[in-house]
N, C-alpha and C positions, 0 to 999 in steps of 0.2 A: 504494500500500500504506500510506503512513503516514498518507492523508487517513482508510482503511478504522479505524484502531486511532484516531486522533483523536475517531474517529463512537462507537466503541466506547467509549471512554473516557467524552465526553460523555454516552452515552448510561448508561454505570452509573452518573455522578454523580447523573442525575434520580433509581435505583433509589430514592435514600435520600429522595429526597421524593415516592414514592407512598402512596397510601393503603393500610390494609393489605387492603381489600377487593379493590385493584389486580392486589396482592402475590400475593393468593390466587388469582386467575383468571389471573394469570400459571403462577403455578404447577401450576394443574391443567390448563392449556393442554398445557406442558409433557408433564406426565403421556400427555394424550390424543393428541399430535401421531403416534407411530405409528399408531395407531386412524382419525383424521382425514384421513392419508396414503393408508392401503391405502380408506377408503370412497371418496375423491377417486377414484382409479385403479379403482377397482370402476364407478363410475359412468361413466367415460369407457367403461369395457368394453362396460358395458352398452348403452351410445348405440349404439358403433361397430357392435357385434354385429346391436341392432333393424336399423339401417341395412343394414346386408349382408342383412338376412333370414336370421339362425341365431337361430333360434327358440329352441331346445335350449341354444345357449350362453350365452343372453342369459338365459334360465330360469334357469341354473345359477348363475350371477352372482349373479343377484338374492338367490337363496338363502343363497350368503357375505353377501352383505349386510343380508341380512334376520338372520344370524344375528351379525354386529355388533355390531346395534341391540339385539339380544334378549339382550347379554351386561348383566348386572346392575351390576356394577360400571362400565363406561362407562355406560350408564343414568345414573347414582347421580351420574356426577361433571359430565355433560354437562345435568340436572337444576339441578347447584351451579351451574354457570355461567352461565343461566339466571336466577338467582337475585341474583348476581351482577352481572349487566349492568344488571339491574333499578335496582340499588342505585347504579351508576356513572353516573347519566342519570338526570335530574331529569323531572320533568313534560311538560315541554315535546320531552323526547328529547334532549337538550342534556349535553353534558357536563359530570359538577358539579366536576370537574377533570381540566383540559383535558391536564396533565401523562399522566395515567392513560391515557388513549385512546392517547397518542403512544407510550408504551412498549409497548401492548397491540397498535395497528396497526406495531411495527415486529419483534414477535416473531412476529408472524402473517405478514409477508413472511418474514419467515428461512426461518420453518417451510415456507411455502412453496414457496421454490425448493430447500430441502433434499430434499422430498417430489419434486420433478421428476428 
């Protein structure tokens, strides 16, 4: 437990040396991580469902999930982030600060196993 809050720690001092492009794709992470959650879990349904052969339920799936996608405001923010990544990754695909990637790949594990 105290290695856990040690990580934690370290990991909010980097907060204050990110970029604010970082900051903001952090942030709208955040925002979408329910959204990103239930489409995760819609997808496995979907898989499971083709696999068994339920045609009807793997249909129906698809449909929550198509209506997801079709919600304008995740639209709008999943766009921004996008837009975003662009800006965090130089030419070559490379990271233009490597600090940034590391906060962004360990909010995305969280998110992660929170969504499990």
């Amino acid at each position: 437990m105290r290695s856990l809050g040690l990580g934690v720690l370290i990991w909010s001092g980097c907060a204050f040396a990110l970029t604010p492009e970082a900051r903001e794709f952090l942030e709208i992470t955040k925002k979408l991580e329910p959204v990103q959650c239930e489409k995760r879990q819609l997808r496995r349904q979907i898989v499971q469902a083709e696999v068994e052969k339920r045609a009807a339920d793997a249909e129906t799936l698809k449909k929550k999930f198509a209506a997801l996608n079709a919600d304008r405001e995740t639209a709008k923010l999943e766009k921004r982030l996008g837009v975003l990544e662009a800006r965090l990754l130089d030419s070559q695909g490379k990271p233009r600060h490597p600090e940034d990637l590391d906060a962004i790949s360990f909010q995305q594990r969280e998110a992660f196993y929170r969504c499990e």
